[in-house]
C-alpha positions as CSV (number, residue, x, y, z in Angstrom):
1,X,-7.3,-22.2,-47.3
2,X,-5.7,-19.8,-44.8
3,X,-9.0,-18.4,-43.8
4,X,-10.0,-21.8,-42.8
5,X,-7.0,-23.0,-41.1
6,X,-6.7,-19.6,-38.9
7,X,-10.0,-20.4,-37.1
8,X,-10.3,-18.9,-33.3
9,X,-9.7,-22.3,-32.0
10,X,-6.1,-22.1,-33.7
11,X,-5.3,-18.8,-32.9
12,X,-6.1,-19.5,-29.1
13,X,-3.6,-22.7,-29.5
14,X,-1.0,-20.6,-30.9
15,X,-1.4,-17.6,-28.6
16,X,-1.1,-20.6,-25.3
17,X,1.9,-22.0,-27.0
18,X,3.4,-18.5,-27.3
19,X,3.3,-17.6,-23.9
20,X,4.0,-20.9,-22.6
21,X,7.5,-20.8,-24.5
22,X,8.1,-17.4,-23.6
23,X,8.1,-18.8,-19.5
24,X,10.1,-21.5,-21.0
25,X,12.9,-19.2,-22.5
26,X,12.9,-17.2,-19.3
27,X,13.1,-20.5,-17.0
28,X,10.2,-20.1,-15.0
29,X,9.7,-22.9,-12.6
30,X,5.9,-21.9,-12.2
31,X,3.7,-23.7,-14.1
32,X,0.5,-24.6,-13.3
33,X,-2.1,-23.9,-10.1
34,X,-0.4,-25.9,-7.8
35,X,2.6,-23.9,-8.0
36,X,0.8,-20.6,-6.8
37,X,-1.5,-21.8,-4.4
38,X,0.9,-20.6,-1.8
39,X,1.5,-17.2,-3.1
40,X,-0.4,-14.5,-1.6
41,X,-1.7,-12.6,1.8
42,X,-2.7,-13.6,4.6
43,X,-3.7,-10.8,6.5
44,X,-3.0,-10.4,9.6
45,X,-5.0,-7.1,10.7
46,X,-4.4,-6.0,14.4
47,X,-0.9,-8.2,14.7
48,X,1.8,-5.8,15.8
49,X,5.2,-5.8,13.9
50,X,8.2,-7.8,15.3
51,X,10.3,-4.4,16.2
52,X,13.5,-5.8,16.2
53,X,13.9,-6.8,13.3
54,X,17.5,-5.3,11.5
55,X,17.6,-3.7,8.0
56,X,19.9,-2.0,6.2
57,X,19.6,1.7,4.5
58,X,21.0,2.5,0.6
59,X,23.5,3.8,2.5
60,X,24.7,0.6,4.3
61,X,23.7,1.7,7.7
62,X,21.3,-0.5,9.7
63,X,18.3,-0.1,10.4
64,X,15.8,-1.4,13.7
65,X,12.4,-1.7,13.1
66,X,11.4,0.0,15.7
67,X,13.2,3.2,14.5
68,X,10.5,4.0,12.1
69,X,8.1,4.4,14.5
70,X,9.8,7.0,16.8
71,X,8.5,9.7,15.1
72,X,4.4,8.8,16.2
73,X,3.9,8.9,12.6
74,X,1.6,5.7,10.6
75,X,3.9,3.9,7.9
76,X,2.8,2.4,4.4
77,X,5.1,-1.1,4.4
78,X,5.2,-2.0,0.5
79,X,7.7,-5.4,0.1
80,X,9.2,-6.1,-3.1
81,X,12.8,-6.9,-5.1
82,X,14.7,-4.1,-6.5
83,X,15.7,-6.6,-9.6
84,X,11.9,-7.3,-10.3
85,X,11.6,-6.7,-14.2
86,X,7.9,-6.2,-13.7
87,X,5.6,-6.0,-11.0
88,X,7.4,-4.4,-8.4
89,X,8.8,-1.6,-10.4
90,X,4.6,-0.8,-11.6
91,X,4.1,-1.0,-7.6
92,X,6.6,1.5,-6.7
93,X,5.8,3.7,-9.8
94,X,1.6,3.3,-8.3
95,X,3.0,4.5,-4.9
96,X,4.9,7.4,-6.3
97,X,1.5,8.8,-8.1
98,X,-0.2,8.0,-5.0
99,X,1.4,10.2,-3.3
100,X,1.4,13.2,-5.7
101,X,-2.1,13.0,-5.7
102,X,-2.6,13.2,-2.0
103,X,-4.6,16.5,-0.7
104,X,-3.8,17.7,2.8
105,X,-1.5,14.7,4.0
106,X,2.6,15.0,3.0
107,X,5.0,12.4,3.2
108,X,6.9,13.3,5.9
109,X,5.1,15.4,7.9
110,X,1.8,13.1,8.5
111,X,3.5,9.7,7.0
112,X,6.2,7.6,6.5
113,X,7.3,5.3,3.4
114,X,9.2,1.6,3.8
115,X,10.1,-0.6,0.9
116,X,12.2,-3.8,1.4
117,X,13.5,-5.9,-0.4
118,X,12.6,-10.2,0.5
119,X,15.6,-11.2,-1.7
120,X,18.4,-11.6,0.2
121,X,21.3,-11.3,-2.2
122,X,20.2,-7.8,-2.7
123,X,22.5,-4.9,-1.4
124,X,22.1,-0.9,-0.3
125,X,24.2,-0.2,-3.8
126,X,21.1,-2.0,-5.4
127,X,18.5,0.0,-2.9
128,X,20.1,3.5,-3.9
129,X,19.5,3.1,-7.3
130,X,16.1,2.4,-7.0
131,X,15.5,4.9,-4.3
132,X,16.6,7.7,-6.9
133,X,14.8,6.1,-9.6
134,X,11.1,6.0,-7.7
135,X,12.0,9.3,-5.6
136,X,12.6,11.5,-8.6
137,X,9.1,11.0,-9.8
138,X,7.8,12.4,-6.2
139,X,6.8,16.4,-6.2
140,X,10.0,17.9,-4.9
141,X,8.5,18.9,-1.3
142,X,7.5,14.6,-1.0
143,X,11.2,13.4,-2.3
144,X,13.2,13.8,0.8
145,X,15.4,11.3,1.9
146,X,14.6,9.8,5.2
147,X,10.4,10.3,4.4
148,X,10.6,6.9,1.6
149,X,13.2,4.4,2.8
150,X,14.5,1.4,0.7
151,X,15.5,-1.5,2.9
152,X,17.6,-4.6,2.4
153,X,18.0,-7.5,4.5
154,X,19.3,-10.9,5.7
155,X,17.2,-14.2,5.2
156,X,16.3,-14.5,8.8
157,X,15.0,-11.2,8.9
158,X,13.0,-10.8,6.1
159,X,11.1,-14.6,6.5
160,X,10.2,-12.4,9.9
161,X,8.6,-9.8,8.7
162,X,7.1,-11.4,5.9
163,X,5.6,-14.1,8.1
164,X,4.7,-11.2,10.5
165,X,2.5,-9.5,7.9
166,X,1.3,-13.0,5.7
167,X,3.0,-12.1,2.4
168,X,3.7,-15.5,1.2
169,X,6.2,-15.6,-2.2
170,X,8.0,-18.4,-4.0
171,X,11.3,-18.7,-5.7
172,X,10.8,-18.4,-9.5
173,X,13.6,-19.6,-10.8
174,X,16.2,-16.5,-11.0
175,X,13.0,-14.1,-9.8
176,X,9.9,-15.0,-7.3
177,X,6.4,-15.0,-7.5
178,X,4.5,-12.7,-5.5
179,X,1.9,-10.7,-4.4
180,X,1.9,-7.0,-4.5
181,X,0.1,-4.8,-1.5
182,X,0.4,-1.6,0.6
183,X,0.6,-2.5,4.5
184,X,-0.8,0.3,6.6
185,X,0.9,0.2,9.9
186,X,-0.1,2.4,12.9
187,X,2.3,4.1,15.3
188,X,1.7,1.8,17.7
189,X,3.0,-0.7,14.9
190,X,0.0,-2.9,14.4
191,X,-1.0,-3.7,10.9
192,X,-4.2,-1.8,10.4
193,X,-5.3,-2.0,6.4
194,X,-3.9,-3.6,3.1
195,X,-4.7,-2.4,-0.5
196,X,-3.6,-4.9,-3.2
197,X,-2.8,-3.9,-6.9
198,X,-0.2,-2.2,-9.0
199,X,-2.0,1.0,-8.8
200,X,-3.6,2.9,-5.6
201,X,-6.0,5.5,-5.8
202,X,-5.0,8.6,-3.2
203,X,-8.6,8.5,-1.3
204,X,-8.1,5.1,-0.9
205,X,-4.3,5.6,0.4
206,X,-5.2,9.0,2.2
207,X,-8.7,7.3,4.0
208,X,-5.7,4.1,5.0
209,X,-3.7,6.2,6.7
210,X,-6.4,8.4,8.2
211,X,-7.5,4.8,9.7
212,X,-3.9,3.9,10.9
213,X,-3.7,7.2,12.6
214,X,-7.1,7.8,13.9
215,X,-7.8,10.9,12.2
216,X,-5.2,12.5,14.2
217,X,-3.0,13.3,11.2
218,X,-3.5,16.3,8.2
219,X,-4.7,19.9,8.5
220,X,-8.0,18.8,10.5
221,X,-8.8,16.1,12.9
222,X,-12.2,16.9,12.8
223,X,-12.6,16.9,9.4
224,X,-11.0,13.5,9.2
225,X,-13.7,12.0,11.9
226,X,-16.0,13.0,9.4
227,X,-14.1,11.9,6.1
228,X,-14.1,8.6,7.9
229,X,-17.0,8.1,9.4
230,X,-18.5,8.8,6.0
231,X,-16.5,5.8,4.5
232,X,-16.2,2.6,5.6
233,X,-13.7,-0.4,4.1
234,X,-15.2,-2.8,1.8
235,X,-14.2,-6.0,2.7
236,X,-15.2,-7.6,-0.1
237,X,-14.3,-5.1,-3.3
238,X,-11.5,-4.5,-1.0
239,X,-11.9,-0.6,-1.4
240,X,-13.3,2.3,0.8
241,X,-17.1,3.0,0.2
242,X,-19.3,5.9,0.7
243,X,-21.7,4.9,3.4
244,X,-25.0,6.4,1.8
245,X,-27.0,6.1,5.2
246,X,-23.8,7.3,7.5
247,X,-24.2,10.5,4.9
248,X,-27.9,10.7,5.7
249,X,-27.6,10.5,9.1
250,X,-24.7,13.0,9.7
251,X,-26.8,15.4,7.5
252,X,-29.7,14.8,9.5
253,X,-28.1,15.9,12.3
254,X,-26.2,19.0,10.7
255,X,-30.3,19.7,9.8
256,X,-31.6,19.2,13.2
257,X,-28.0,21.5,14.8
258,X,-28.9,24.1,12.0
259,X,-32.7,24.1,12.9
260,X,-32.4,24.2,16.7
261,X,-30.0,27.2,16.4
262,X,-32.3,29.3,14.0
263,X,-35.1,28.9,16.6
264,X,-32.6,29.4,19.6
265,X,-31.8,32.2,17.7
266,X,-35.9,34.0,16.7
267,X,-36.8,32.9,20.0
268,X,-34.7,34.8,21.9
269,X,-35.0,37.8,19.6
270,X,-38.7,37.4,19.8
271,X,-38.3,37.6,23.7
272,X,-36.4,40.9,23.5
């Protein structure tokens, strides 16, 4: 009798009802397609950042937008609440592994980090806490202060930026619905790349902000010409892909280079 009452139809009905009261319990006002429908990204690639825009460090002191850019260094924007019981704390965790697994860039050096928060009622004390928390799991030479900053922020300021870079988000009850993305943002501060997820590979994060900065960051520029040349951004899979005729090419040409040298070279032997 149990066997045939606990059919897969049934279980799917429980397992729907389960979740469904579990959003209940927590007071979710999202509940159905129509609700999300505005939650997302627009991007807006090649739109420069509103510089004025005012922030405030974990330490209470404010912050222009157009101070991170001083330094001629590309930024990786990530937007998120420091209360977020889920999402956002998987984000900033993604970031910090990211990071660690980055070859010949350093935070700092060739980079900068931003996260802020889009929920007002959030203060530095909060910021702090989570700066610790997500800069203690950076290798120690990547957990410096000033190189990952966690930002809070007045209404008016953060519907700016937000709008500036198309992350849309709706109040969720006591949290929000959102979208979670790295914003690549040149010197210059124009919105170059976005990778979406939880988790970021470090090629793909490393090949970003090779594109934000032109190649012109690392141990070798030229290198990085070639790195990116040899990859180009799916728009589609939303990833960086090898670019299996780009790699013929080049080595057709590293062929040819290597040929004409070797008969540069017997020739002029032979003449002597």
């Amino acid at each position: 009798m149990i066997r045939s009452f606990m059919t897969p139809k049934t279980l799917l009905k429980i397992l729907v009802f389960l979740v469904l009261l579990t959003y209940t319990v927590n007071g979710y006002a999202i509940t159905n397609e129509a609700d999300v429908k505005d939650i997302g990204v627009n991007e807006k690639l090649g739109e420069t950042l509103p510089l004025d825009l005012r922030f405030y460090d974990e330490d209470g002191n404010q912050i222009v937008l157009e101070d991170l850019f001083q330094d001629g260094k590309p930024l990786i924007l990530s937007l998120a609440y420091y209360s977020c019981p889920r999402i956002c704390s998987l984000a900033m965790g993604g970031i910090s592994e990211a990071i660690n697994g980055l070859s010949s860039l350093t935070i700092g050096k060739d980079f900068k980090i931003a996260t802020i928060s889009f929920n007002p009622i959030e203060k530095p004390e909060l910021a702090k806490e989570r700066a610790i928390k997500f800069r203690n799991q950076l290798n120690k030479e990547n957990s410096i202060k000033d190189h990952w900053l966690f930002l809070t922020g007045e209404q008016e300021n953060i519907t700016n930026l937000t709008k500036a870079v198309g992350f849309n988000y709706k109040k969720d009850g006591v949290e929000f619905a959102h979208p979670s993305t790295l914003i690549f943002v040149t010197p210059e501060a124009t919105i170059s790349r976005y990778l979406y997820g939880v988790q970021y590979e470090p090629k793909e994060v490393k090949l970003s902000l090779l594109e934000a900065s032109d190649g012109k960051i690392g141990s070798s520029e030229v290198l990085n010409k070639i790195l990116l040349f040899c990859y180009q951004f799916d728009p589609i899979g939303k990833r960086y892909a090898l670019q299996a005729l780009k790699v013929v090419k080049a080595g057709g040409i590293i062929t040819l280079l290597s040929l004409g040298l070797l008969l540069t070279y017997y020739w002029k032997r032979e003449r002597k």
